[in-house]
N, CA, C and O atoms as a printed pandas DataFrame, in Angstrom:
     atom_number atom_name residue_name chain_id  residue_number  x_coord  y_coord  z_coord
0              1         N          UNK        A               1  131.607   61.439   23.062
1              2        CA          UNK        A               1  131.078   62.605   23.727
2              3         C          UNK        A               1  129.758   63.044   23.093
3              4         O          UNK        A               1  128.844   63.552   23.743
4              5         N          UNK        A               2  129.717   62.768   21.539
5              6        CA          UNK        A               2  128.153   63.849   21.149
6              7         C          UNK        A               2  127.477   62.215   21.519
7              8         O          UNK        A               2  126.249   62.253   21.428
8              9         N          UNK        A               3  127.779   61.425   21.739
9             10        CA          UNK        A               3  126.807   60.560   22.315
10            11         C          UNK        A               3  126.579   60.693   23.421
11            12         O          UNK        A               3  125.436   60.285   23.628
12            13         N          UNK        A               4  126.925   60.963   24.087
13            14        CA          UNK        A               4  126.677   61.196   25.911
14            15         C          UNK        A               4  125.086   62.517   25.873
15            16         O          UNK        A               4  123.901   62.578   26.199
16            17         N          UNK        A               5  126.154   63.325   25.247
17            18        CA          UNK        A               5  124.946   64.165   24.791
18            19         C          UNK        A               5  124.141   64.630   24.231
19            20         O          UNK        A               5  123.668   65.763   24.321
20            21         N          UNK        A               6  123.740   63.283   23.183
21            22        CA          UNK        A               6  122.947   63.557   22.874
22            23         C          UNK        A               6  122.024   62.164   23.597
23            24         O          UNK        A               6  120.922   62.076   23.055
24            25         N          UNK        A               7  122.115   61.738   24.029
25            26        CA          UNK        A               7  121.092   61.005   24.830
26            27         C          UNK        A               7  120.774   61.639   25.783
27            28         O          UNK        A               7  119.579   61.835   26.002
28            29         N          UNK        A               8  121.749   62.134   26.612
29            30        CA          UNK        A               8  120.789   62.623   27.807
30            31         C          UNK        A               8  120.442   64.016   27.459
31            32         O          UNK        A               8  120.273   64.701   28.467
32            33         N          UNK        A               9  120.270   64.701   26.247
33            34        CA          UNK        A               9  119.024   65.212   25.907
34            35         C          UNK        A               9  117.942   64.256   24.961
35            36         O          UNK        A               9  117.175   64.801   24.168
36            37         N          UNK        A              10  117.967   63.255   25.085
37            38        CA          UNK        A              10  117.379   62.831   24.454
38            39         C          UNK        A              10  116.090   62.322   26.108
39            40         O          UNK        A              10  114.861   62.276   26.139
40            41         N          UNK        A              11  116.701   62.156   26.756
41            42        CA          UNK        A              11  116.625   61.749   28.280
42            43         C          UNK        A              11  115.579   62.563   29.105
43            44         O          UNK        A              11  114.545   62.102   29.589
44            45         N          UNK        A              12  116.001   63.789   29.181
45            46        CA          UNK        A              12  115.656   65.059   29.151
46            47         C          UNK        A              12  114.394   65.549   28.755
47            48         O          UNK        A              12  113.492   66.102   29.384
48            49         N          UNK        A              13  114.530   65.223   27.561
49            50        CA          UNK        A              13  113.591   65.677   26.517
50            51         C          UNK        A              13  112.105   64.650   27.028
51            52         O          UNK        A              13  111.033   65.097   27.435
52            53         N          UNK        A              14  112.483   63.209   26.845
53            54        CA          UNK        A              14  111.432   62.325   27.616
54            55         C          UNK        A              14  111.112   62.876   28.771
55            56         O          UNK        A              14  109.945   63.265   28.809
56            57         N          UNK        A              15  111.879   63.085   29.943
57            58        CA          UNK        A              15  111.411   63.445   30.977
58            59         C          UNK        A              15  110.115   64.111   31.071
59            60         O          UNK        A              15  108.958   63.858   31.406
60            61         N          UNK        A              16  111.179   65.554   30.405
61            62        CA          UNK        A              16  109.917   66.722   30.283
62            63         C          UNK        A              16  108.333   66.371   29.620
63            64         O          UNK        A              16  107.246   66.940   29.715
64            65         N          UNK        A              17  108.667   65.499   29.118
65            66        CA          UNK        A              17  107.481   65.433   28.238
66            67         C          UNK        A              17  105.826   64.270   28.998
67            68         O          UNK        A              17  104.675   64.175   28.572
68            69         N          UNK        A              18  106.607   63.530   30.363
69            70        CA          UNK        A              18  106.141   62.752   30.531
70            71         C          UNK        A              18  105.519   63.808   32.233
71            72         O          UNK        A              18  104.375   63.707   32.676
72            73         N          UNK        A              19  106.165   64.337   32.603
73            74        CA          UNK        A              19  106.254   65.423   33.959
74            75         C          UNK        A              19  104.957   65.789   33.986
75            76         O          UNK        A              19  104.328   66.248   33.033
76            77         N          UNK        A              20  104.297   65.456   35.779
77            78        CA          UNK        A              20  102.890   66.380   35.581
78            79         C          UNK        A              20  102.938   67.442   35.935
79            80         O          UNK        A              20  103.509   67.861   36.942
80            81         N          UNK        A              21  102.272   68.097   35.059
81            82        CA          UNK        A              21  101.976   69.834   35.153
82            83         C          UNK        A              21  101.125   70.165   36.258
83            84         O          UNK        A              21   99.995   69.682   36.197
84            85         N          UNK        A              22  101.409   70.899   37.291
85            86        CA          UNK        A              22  100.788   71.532   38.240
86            87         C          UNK        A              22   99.562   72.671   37.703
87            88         O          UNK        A              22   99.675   73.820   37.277
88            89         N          UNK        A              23   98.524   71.918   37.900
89            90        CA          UNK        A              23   97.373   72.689   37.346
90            91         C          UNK        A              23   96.740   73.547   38.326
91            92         O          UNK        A              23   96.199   74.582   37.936
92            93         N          UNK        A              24   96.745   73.202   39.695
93            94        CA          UNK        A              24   95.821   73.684   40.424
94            95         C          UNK        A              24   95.782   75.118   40.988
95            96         O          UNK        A              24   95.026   75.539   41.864
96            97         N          UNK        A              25   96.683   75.746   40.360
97            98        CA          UNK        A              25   96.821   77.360   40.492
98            99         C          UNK        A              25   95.859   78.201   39.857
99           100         O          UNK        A              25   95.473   79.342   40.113
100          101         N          UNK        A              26   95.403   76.941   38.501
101          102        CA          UNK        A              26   93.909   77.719   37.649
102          103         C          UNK        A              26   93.152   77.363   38.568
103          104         O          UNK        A              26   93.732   78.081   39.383
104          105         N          UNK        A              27   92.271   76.832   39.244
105          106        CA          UNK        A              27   91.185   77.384   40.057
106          107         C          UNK        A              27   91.116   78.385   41.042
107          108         O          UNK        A              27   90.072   78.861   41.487
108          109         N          UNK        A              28   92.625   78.783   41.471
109          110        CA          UNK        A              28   92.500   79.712   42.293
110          111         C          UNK        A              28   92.367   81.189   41.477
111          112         O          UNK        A              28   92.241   82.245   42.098
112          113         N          UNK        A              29   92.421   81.103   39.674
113          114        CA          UNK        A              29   91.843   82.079   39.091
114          115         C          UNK        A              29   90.357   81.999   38.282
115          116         O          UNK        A              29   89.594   82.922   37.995
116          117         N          UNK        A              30   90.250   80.731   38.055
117          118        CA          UNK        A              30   89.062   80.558   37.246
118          119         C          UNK        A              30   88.359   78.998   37.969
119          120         O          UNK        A              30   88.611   77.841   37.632
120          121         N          UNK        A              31   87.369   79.526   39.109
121          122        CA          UNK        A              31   86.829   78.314   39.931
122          123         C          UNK        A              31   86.220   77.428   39.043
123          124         O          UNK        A              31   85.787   77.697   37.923
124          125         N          UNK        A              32   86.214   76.154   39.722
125          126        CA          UNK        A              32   85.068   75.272   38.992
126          127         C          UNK        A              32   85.223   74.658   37.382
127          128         O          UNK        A              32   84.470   73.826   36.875
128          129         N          UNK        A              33   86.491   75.348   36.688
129          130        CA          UNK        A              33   87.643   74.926   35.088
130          131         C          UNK        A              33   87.608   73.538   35.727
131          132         O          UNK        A              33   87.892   73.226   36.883
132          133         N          UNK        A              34   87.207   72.801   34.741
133          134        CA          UNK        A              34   87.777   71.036   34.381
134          135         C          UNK        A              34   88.674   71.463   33.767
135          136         O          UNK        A              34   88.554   71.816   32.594
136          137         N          UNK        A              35   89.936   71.530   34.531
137          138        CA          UNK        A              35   91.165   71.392   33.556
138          139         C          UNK        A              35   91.904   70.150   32.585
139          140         O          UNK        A              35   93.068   70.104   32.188
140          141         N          UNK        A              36   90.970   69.337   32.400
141          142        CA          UNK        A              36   91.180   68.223   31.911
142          143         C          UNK        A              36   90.233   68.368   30.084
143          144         O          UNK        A              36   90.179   67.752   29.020
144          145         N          UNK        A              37   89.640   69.638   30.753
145          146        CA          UNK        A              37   89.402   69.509   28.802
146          147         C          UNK        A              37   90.326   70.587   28.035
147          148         O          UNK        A              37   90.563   70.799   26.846
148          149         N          UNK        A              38   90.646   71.039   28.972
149          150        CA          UNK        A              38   92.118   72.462   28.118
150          151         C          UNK        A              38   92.640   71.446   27.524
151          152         O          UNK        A              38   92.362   70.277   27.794
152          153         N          UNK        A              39   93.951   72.055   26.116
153          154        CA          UNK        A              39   94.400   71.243   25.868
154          155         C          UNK        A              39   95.551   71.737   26.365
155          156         O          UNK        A              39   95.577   72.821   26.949
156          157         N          UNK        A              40   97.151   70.615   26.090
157          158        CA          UNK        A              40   98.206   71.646   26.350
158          159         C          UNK        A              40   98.778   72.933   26.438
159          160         O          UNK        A              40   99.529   73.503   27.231
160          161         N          UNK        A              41   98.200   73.220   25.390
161          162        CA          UNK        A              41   98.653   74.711   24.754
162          163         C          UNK        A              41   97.903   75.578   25.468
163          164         O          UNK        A              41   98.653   76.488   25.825
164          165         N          UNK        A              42   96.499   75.808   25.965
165          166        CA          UNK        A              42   95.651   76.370   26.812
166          167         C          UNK        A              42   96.566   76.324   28.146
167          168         O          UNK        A              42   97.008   77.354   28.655
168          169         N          UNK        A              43   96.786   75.145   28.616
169          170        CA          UNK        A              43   97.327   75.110   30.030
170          171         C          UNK        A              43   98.481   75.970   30.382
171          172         O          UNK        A              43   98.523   76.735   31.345
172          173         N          UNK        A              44   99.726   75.701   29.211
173          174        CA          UNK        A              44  100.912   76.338   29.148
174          175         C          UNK        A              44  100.174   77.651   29.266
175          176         O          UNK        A              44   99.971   78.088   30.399
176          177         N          UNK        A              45   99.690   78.425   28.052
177          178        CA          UNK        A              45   99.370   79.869   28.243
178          179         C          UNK        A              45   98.863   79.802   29.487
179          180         O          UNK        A              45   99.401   80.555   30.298
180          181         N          UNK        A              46   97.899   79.056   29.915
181          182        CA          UNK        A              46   97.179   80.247   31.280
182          183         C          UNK        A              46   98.330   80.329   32.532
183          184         O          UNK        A              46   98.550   81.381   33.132
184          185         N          UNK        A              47   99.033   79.043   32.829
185          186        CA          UNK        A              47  100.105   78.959   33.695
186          187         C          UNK        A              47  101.727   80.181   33.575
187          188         O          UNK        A              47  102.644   80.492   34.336
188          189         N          UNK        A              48  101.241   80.582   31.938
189          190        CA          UNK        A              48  102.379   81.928   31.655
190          191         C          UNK        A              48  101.587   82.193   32.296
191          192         O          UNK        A              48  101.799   81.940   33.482
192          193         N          UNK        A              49  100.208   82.851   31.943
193          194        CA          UNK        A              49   99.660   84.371   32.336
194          195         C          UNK        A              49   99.804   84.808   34.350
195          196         O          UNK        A              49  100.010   85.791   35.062
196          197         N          UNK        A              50   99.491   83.117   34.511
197          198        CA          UNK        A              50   99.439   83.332   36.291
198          199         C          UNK        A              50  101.066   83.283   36.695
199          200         O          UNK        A              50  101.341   83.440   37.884
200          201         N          UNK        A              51  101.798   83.137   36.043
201          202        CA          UNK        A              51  103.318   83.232   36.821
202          203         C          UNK        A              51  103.680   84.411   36.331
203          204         O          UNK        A              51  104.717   84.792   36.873
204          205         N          UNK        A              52  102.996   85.650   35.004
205          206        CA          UNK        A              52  103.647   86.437   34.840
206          207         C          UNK        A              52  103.571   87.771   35.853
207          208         O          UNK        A              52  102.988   87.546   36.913
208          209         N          UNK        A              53  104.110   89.196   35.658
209          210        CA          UNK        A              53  103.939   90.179   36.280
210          211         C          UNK        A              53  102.805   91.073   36.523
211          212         O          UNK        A              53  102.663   92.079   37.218
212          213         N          UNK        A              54  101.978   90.352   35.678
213          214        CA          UNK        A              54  100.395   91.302   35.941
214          215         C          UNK        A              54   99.763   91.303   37.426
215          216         O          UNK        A              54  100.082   90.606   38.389
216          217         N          UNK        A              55   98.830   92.237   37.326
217          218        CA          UNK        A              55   98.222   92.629   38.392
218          219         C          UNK        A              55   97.528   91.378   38.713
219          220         O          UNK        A              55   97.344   90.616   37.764
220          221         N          UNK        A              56   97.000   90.932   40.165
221          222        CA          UNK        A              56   96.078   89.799   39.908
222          223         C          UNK        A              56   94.425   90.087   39.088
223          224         O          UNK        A              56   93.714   89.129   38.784
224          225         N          UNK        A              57   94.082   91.272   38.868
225          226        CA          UNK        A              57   92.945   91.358   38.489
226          227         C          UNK        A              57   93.145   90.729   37.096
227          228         O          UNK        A              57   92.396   89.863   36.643
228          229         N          UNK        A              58   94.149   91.203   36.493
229          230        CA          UNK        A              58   94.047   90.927   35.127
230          231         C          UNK        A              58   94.791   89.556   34.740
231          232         O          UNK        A              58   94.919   89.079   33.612
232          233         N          UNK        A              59   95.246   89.052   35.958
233          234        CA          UNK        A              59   95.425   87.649   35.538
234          235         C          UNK        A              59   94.655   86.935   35.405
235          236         O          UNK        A              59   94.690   86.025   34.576
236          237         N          UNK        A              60   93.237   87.288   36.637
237          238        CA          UNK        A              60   92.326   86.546   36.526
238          239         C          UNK        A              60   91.220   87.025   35.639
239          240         O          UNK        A              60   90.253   86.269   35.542
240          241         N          UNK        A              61   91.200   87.982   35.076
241          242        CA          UNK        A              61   90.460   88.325   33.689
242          243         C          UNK        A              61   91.039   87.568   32.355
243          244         O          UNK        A              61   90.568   87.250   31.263
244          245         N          UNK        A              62   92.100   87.466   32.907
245          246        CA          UNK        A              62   92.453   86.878   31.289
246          247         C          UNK        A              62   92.434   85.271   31.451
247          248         O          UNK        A              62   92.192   84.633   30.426
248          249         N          UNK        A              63   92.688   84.500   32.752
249          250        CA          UNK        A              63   92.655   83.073   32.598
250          251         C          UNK        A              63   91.101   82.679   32.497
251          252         O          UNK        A              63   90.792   81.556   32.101
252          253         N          UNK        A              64   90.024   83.727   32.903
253          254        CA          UNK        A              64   88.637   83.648   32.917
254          255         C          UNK        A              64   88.496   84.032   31.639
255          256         O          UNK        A              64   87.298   83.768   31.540
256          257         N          UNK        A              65   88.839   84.515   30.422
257          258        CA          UNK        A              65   88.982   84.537   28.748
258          259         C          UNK        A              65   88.783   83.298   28.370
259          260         O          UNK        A              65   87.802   82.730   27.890
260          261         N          UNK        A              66   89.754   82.981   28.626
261          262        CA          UNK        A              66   90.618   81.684   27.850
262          263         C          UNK        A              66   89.888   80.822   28.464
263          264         O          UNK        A              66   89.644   80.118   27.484
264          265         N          UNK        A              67   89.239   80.220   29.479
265          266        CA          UNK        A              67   88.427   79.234   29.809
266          267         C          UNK        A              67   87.257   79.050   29.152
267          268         O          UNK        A              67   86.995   78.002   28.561
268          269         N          UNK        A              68   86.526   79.994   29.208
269          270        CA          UNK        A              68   85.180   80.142   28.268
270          271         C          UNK        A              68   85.026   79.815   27.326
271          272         O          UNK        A              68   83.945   80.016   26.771
């Protein structure tokens, strides 16, 4: 049994790691971003900031931060 599970988090874990990230929600806050020079960690944050509860002004103030 901890073999079952631990492979298919092991499984899992590959998956996630290989999965493409839906980027194209940053241009609809910050036009014209090559999102190809963010690095991960940039992408993750700006993709929090646009799925979180803020206003859109200040989503798009803040993913227009972090691009610059």
């Amino acid at each position: 049994m901890k073999t079952l599970i631990a492979t298919t988090a092991l499984a899992l874990t590959a998956f996630a790691a290989t999965a493409a990230v839906d980027t194209s929600e940053i241009g609809t806050y910050a036009p014209g971003v090559d999102v190809s020079t963010l690095t991960d960690a940039e992408v993750n944050t700006i993709l929090s900031i646009i799925h979180s509860g803020d206003s859109e002004g200040e989503k798009r103030a803040l993913v227009q931060a972090l691009v610059k």
